[in-house]
N, CA, C and O atoms as a Maestro MAE file, in Angstrom:
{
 s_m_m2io_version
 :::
 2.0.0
}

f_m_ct {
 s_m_title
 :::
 protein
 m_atom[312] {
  # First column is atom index #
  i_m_mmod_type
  r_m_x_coord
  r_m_y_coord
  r_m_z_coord
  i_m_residue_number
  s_m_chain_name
  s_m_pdb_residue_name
  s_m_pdb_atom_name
  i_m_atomic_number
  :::
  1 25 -5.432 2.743 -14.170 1 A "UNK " " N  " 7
  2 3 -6.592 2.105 -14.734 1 A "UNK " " CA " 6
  3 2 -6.391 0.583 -14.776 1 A "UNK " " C  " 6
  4 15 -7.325 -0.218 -14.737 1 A "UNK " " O  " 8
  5 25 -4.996 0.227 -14.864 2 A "UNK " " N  " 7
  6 3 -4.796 -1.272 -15.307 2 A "UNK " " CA " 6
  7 2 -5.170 -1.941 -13.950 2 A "UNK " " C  " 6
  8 15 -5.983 -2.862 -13.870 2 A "UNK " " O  " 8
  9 25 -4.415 -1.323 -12.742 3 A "UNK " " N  " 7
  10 3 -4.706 -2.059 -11.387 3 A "UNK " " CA " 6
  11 2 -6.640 -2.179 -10.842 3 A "UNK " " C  " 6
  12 15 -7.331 -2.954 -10.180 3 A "UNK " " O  " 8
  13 25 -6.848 -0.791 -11.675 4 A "UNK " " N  " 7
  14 3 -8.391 -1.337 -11.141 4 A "UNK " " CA " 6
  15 2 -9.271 -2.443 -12.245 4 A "UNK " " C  " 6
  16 15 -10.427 -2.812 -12.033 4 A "UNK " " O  " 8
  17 25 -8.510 -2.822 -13.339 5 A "UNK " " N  " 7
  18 3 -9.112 -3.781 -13.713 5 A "UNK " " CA " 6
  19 2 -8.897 -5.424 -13.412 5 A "UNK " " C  " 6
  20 15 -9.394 -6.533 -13.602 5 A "UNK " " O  " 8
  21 25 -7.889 -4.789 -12.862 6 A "UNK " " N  " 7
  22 3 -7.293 -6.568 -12.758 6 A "UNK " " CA " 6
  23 2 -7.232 -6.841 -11.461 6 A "UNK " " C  " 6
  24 15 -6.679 -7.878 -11.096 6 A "UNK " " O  " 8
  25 25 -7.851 -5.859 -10.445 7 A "UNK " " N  " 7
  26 3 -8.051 -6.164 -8.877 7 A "UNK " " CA " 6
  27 2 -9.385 -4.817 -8.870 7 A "UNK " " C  " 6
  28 15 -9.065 -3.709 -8.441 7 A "UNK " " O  " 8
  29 25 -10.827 -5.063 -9.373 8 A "UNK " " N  " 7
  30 3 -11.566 -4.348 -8.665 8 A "UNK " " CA " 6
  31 2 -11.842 -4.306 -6.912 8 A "UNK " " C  " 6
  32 15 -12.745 -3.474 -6.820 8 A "UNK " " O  " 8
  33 25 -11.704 -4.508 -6.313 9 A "UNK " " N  " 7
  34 3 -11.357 -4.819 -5.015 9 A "UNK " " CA " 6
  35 2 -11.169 -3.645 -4.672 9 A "UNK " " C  " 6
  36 15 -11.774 -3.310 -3.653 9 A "UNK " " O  " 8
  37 25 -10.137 -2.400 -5.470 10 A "UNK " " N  " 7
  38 3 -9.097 -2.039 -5.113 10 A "UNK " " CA " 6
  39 2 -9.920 -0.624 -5.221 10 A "UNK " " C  " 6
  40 15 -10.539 -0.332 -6.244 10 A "UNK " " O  " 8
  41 25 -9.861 0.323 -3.936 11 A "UNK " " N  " 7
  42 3 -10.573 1.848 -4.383 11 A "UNK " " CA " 6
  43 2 -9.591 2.548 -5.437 11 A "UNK " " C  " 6
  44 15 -8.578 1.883 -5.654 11 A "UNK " " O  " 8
  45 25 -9.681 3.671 -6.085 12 A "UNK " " N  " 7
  46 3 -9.471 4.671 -6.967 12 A "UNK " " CA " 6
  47 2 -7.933 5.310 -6.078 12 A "UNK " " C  " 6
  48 15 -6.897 5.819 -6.507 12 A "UNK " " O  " 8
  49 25 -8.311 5.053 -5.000 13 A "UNK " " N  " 7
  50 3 -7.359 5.750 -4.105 13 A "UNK " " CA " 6
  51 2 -6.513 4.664 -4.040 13 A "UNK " " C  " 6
  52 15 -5.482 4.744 -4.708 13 A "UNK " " O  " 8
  53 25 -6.633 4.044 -3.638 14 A "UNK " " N  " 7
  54 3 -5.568 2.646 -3.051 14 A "UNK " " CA " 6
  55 2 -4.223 2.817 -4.937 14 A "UNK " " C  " 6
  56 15 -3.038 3.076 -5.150 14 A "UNK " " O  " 8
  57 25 -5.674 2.407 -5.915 15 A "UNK " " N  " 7
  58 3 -4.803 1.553 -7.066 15 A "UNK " " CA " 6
  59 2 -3.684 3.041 -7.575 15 A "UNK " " C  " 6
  60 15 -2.651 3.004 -8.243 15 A "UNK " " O  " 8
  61 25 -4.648 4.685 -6.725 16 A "UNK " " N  " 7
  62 3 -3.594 5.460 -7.704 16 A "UNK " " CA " 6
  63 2 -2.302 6.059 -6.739 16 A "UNK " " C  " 6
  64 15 -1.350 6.755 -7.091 16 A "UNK " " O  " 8
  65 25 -2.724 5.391 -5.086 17 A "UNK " " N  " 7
  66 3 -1.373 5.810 -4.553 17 A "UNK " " CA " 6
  67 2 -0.081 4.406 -4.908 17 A "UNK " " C  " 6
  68 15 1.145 4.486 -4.834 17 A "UNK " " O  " 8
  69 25 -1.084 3.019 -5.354 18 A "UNK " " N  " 7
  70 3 -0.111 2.066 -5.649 18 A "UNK " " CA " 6
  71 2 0.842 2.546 -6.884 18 A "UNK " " C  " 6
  72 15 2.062 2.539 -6.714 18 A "UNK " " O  " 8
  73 25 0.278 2.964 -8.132 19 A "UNK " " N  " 7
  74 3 1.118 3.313 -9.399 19 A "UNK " " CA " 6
  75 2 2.353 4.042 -8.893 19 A "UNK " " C  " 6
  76 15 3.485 3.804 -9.315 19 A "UNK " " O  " 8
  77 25 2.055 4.972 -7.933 20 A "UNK " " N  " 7
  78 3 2.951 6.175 -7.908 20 A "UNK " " CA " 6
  79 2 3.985 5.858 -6.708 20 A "UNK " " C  " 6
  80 15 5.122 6.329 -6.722 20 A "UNK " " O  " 8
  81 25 3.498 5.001 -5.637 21 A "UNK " " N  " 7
  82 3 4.512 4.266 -4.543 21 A "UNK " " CA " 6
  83 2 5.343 3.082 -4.767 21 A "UNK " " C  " 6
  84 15 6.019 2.660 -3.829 21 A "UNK " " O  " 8
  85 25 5.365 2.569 -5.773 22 A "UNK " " N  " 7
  86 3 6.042 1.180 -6.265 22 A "UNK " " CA " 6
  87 2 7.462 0.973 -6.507 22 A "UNK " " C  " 6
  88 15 7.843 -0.027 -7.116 22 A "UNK " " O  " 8
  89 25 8.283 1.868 -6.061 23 A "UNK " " N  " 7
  90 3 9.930 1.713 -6.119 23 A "UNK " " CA " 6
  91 2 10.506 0.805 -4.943 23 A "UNK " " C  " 6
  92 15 10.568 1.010 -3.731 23 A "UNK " " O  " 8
  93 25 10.967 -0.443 -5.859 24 A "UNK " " N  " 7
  94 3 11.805 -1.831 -4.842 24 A "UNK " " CA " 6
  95 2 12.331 -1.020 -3.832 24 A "UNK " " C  " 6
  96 15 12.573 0.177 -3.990 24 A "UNK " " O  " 8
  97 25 12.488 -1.558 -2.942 25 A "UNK " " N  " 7
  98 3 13.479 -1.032 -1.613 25 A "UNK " " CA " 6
  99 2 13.456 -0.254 -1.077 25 A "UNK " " C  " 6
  100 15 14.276 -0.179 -0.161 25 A "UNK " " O  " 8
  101 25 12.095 1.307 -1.385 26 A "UNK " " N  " 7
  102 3 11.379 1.858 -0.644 26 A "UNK " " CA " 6
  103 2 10.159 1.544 0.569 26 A "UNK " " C  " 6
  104 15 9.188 0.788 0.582 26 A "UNK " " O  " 8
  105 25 10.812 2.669 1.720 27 A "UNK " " N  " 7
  106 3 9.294 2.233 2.703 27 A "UNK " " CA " 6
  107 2 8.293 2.799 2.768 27 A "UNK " " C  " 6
  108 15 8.459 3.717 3.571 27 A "UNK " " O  " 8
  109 25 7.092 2.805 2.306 28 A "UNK " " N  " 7
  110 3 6.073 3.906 2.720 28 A "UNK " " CA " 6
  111 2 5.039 3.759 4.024 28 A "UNK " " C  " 6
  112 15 4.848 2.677 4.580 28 A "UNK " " O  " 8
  113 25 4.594 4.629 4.305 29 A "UNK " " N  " 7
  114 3 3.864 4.849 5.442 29 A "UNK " " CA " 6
  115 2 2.777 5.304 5.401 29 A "UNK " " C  " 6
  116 15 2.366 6.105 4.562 29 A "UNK " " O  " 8
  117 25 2.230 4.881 6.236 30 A "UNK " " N  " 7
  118 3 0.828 5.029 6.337 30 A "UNK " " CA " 6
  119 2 0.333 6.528 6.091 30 A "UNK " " C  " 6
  120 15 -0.666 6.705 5.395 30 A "UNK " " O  " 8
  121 25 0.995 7.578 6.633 31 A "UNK " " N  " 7
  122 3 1.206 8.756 6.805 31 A "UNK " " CA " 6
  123 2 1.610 9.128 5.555 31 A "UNK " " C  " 6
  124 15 1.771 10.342 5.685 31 A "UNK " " O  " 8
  125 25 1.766 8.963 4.890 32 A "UNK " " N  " 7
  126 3 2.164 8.903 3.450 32 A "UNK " " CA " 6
  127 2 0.695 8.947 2.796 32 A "UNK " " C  " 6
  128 15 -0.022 9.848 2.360 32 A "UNK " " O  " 8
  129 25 0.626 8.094 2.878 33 A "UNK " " N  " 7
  130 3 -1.002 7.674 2.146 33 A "UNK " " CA " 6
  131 2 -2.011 8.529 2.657 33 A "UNK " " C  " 6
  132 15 -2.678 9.214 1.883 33 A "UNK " " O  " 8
  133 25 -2.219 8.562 4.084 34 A "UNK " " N  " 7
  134 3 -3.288 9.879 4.376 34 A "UNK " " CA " 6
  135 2 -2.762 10.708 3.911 34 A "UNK " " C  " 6
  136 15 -3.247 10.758 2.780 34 A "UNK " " O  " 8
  137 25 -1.874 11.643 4.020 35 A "UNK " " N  " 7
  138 3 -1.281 12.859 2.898 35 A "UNK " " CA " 6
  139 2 -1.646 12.693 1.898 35 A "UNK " " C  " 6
  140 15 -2.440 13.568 1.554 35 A "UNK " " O  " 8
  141 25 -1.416 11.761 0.994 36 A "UNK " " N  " 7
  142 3 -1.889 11.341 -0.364 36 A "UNK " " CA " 6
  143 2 -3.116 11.467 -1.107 36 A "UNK " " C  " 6
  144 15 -3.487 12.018 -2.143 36 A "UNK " " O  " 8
  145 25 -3.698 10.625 -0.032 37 A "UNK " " N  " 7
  146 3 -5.712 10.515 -0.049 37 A "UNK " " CA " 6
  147 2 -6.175 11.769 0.092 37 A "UNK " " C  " 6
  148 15 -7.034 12.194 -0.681 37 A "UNK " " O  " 8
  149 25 -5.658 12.544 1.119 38 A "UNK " " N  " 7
  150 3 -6.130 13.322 1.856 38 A "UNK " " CA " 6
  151 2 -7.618 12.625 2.358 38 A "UNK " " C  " 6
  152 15 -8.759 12.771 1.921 38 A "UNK " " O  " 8
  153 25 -7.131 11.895 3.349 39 A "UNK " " N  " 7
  154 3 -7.926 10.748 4.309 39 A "UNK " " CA " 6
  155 2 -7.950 10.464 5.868 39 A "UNK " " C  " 6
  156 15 -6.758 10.637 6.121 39 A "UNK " " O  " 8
  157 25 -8.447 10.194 6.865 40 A "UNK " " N  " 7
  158 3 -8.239 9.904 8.054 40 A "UNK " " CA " 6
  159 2 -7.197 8.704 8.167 40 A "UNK " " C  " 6
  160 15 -7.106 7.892 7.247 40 A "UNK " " O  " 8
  161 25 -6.458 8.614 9.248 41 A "UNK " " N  " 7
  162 3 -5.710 8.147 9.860 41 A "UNK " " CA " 6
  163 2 -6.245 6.637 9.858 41 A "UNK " " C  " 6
  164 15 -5.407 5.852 9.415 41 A "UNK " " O  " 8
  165 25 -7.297 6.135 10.203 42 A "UNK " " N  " 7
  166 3 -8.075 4.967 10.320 42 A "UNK " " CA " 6
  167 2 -8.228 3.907 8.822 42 A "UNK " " C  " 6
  168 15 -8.085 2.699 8.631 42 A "UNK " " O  " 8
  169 25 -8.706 5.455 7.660 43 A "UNK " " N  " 7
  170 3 -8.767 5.091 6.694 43 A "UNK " " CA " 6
  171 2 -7.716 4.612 5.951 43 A "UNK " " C  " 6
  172 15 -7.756 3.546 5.337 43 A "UNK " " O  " 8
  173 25 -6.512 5.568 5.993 44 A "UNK " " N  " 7
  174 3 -5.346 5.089 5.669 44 A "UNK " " CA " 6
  175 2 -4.813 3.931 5.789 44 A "UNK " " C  " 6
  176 15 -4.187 3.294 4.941 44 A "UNK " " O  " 8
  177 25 -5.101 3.622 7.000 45 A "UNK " " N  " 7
  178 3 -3.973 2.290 7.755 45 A "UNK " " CA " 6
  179 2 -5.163 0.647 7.085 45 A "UNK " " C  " 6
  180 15 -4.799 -0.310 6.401 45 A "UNK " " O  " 8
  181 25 -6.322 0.904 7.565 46 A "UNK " " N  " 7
  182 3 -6.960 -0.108 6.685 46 A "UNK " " CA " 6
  183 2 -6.532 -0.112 5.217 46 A "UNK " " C  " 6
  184 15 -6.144 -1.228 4.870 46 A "UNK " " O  " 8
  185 25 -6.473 1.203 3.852 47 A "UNK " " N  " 7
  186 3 -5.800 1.115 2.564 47 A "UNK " " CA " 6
  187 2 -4.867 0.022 2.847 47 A "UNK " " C  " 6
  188 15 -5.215 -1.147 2.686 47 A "UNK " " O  " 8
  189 25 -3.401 0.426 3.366 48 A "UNK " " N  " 7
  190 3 -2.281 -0.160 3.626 48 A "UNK " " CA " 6
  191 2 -2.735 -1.577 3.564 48 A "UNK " " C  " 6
  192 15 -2.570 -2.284 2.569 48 A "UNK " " O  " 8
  193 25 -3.281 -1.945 4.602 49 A "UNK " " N  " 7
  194 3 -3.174 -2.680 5.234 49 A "UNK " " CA " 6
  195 2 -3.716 -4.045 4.248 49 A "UNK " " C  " 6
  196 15 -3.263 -5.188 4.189 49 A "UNK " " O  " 8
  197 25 -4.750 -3.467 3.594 50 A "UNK " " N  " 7
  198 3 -5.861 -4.263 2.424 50 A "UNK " " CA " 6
  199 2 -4.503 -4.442 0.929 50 A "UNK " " C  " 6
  200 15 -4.284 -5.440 0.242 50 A "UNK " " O  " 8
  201 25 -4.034 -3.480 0.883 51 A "UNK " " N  " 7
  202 3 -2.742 -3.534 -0.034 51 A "UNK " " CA " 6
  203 2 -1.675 -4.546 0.263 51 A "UNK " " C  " 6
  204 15 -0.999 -5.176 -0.550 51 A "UNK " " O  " 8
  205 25 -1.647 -4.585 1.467 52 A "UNK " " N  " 7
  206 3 -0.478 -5.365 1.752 52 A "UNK " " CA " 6
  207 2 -0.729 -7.176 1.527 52 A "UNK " " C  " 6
  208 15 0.048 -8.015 1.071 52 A "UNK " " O  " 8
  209 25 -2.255 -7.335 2.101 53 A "UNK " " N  " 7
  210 3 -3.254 -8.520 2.489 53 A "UNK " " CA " 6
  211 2 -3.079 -9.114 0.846 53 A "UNK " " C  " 6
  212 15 -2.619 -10.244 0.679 53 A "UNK " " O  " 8
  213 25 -3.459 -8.310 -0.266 54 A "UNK " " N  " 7
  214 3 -3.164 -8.271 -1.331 54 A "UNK " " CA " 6
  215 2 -2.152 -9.237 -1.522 54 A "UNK " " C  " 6
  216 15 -2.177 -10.422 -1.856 54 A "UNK " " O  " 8
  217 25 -1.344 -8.519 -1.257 55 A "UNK " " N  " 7
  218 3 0.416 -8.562 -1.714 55 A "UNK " " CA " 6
  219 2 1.319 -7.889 -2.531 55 A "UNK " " C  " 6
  220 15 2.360 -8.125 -3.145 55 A "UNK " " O  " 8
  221 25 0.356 -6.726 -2.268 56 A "UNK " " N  " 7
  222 3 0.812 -5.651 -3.227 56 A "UNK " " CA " 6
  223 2 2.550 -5.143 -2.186 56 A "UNK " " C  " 6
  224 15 3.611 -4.982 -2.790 56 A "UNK " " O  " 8
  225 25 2.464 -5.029 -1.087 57 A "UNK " " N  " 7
  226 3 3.380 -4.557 -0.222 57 A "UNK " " CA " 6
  227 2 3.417 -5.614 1.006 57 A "UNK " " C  " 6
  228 15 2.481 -6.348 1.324 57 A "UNK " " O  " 8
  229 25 4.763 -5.540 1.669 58 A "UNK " " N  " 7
  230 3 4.563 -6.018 2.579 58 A "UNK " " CA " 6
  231 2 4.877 -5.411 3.697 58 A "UNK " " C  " 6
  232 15 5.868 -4.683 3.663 58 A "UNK " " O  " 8
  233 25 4.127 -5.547 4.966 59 A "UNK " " N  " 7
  234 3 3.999 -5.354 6.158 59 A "UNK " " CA " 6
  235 2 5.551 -5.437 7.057 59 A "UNK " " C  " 6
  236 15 6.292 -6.403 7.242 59 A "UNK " " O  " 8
  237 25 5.658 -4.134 7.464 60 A "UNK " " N  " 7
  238 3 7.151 -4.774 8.152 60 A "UNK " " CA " 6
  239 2 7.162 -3.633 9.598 60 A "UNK " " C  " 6
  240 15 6.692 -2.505 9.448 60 A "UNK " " O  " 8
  241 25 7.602 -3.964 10.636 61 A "UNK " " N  " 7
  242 3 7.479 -2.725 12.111 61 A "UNK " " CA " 6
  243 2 8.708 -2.627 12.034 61 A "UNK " " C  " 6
  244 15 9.434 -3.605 11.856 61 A "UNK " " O  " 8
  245 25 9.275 -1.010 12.200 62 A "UNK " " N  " 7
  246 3 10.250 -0.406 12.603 62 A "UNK " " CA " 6
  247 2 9.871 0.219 14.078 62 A "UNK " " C  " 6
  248 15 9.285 1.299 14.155 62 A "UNK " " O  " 8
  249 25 10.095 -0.236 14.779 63 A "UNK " " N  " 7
  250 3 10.790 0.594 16.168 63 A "UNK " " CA " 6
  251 2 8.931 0.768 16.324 63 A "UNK " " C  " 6
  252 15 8.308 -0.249 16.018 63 A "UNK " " O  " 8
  253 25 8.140 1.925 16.751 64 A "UNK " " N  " 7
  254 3 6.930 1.977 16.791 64 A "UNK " " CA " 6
  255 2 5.775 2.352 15.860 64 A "UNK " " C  " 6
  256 15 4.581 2.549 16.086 64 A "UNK " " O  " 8
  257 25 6.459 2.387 14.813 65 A "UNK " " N  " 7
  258 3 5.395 2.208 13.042 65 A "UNK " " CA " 6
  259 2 5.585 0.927 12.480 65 A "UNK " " C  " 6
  260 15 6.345 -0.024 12.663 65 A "UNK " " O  " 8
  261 25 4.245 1.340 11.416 66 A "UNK " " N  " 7
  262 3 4.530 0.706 10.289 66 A "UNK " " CA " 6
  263 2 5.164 0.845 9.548 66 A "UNK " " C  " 6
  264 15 5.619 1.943 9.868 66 A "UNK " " O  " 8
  265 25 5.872 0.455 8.255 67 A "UNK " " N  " 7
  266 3 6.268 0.670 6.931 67 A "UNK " " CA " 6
  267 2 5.461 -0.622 6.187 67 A "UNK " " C  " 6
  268 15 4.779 -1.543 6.638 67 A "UNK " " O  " 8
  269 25 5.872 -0.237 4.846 68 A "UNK " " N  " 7
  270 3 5.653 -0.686 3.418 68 A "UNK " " CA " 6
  271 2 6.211 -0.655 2.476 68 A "UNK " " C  " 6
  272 15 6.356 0.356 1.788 68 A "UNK " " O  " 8
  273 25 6.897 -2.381 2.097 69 A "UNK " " N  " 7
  274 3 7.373 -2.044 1.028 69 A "UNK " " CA " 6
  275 2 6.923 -3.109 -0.156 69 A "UNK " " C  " 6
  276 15 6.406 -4.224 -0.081 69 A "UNK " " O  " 8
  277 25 7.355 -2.259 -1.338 70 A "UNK " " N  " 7
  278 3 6.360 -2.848 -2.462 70 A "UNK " " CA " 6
  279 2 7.311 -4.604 -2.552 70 A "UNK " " C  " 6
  280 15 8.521 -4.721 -2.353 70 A "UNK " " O  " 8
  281 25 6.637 -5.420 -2.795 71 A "UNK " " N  " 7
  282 3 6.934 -6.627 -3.302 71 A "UNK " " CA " 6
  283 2 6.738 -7.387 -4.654 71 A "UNK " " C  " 6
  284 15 5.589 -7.521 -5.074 71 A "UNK " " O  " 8
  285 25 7.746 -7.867 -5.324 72 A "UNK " " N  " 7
  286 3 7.516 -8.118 -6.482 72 A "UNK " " CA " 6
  287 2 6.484 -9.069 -6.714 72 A "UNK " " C  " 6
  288 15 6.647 -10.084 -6.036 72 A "UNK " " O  " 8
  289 25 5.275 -9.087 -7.587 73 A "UNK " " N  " 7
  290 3 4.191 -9.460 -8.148 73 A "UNK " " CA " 6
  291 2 4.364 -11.065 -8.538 73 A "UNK " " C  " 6
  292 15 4.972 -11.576 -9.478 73 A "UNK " " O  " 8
  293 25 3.564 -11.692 -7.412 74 A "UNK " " N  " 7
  294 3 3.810 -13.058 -6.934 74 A "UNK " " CA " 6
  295 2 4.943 -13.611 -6.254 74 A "UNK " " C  " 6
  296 15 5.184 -14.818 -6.265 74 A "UNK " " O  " 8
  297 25 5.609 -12.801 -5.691 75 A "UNK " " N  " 7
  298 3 6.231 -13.233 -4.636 75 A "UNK " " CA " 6
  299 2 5.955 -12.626 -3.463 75 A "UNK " " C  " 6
  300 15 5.673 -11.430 -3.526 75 A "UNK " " O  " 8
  301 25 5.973 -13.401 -1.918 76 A "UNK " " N  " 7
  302 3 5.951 -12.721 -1.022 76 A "UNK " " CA " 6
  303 2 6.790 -13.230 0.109 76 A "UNK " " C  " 6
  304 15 7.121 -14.414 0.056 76 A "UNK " " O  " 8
  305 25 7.103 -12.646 0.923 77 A "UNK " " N  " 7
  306 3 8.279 -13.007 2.189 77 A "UNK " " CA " 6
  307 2 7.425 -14.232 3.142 77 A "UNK " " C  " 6
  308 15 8.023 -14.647 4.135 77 A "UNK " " O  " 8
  309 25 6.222 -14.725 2.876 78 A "UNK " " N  " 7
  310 3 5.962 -15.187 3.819 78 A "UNK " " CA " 6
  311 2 5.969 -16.881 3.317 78 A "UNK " " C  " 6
  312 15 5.711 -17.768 4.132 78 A "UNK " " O  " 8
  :::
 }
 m_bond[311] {
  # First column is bond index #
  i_m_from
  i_m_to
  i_m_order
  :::
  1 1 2 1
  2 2 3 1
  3 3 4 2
  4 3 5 1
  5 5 6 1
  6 6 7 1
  7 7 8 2
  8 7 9 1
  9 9 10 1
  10 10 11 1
  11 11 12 2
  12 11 13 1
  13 13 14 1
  14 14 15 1
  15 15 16 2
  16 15 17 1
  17 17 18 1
  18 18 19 1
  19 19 20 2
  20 19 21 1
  21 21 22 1
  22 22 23 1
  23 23 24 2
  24 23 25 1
  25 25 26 1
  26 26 27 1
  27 27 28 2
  28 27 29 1
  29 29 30 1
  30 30 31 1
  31 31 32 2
  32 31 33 1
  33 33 34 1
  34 34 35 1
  35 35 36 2
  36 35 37 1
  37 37 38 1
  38 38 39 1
  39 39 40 2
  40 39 41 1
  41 41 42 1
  42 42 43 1
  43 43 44 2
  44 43 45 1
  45 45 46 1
  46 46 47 1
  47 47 48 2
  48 47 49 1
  49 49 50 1
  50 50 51 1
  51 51 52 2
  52 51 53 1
  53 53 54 1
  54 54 55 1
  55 55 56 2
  56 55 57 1
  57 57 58 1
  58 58 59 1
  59 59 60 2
  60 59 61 1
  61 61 62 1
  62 62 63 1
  63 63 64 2
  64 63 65 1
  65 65 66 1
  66 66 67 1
  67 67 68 2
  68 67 69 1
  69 69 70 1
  70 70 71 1
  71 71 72 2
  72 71 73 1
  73 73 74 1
  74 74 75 1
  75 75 76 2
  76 75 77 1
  77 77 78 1
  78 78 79 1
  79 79 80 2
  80 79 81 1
  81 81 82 1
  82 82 83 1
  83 83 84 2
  84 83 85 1
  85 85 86 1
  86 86 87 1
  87 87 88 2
  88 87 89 1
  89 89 90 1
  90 90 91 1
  91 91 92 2
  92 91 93 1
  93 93 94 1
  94 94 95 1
  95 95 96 2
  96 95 97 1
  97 97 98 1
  98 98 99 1
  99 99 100 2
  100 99 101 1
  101 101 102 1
  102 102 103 1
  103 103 104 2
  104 103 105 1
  105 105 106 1
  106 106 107 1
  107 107 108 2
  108 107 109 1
  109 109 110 1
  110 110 111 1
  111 111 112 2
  112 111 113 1
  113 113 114 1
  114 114 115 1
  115 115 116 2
  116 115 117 1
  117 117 118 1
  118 118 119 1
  119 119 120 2
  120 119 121 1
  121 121 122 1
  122 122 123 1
  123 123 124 2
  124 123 125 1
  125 125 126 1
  126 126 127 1
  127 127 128 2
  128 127 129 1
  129 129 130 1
  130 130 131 1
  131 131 132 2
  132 131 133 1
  133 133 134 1
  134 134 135 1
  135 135 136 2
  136 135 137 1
  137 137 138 1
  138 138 139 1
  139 139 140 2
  140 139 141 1
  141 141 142 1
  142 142 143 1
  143 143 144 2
  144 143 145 1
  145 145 146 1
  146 146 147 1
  147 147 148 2
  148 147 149 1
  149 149 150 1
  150 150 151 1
  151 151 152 2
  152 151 153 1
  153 153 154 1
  154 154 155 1
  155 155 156 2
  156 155 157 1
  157 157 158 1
  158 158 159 1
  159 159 160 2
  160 159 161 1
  161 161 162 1
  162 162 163 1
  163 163 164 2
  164 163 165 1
  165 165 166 1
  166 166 167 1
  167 167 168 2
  168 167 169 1
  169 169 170 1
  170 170 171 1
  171 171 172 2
  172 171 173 1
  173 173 174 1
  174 174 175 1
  175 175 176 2
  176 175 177 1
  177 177 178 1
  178 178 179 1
  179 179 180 2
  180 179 181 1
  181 181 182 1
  182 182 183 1
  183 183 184 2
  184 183 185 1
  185 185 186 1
  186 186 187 1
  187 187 188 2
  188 187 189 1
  189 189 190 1
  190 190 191 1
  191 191 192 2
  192 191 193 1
  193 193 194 1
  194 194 195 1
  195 195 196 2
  196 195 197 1
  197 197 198 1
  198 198 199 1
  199 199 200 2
  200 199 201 1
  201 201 202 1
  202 202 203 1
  203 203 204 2
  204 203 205 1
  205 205 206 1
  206 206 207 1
  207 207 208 2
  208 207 209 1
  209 209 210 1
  210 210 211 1
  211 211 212 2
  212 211 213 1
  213 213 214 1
  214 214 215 1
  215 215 216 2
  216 215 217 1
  217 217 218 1
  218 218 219 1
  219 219 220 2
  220 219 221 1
  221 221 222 1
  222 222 223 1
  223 223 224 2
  224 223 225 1
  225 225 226 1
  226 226 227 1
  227 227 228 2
  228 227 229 1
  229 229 230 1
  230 230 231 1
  231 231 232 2
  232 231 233 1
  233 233 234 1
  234 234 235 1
  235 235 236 2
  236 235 237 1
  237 237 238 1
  238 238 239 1
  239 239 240 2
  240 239 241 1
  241 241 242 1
  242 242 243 1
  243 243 244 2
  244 243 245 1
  245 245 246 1
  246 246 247 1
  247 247 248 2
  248 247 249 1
  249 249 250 1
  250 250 251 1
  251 251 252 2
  252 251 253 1
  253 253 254 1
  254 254 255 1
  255 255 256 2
  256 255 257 1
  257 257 258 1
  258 258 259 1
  259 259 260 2
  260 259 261 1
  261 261 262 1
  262 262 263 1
  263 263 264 2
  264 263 265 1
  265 265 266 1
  266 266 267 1
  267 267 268 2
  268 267 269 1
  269 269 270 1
  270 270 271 1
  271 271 272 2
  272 271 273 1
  273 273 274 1
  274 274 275 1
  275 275 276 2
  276 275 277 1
  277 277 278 1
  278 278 279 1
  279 279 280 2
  280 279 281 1
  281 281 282 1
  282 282 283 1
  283 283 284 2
  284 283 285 1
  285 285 286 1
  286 286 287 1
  287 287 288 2
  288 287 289 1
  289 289 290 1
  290 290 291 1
  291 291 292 2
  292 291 293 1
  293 293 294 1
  294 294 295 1
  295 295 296 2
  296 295 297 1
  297 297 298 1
  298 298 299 1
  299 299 300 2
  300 299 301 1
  301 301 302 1
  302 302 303 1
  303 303 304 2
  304 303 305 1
  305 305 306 1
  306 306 307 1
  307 307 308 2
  308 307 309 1
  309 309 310 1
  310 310 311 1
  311 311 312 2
  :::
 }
}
């Protein structure tokens, strides 16, 4: 509830796979999140992707995926 008040922006889906994906030094995947949503592939990767834009996570390629990992709140690698 807290993330959708302080980023309406953010769908129901996005703010409740963020609560539950937020462990430092974990990667999540896109594939993750459609599982999650129970969502299309398309839909998923835009979530991510709007999360990351955020700065909720950041964007990183392994080999031929994506990953995601959470970043601490106002900081970002870039």
């Amino acid at each position: 509830m807290y993330l959708l008040e302080t980023n309406p922006s953010l769908s129901k889906k996005q703010a409740s796979f963020l609560s539950t994906h937020c462990t430092m030094g974990r990667y999540y995947s896109i594939q993750q999140f459609k599982a999650y949503a129970r969502v299309a592939y398309e839909t998923a990767r835009t979530s991510m992707d709007k999360l990351a834009a955020l700065g909720y996570y950041e964007k990183l390629q392994v080999k031929n995926k994506f990953v995601y990992t959470p970043v601490l709140k106002g900081r970002s690698s870039k």
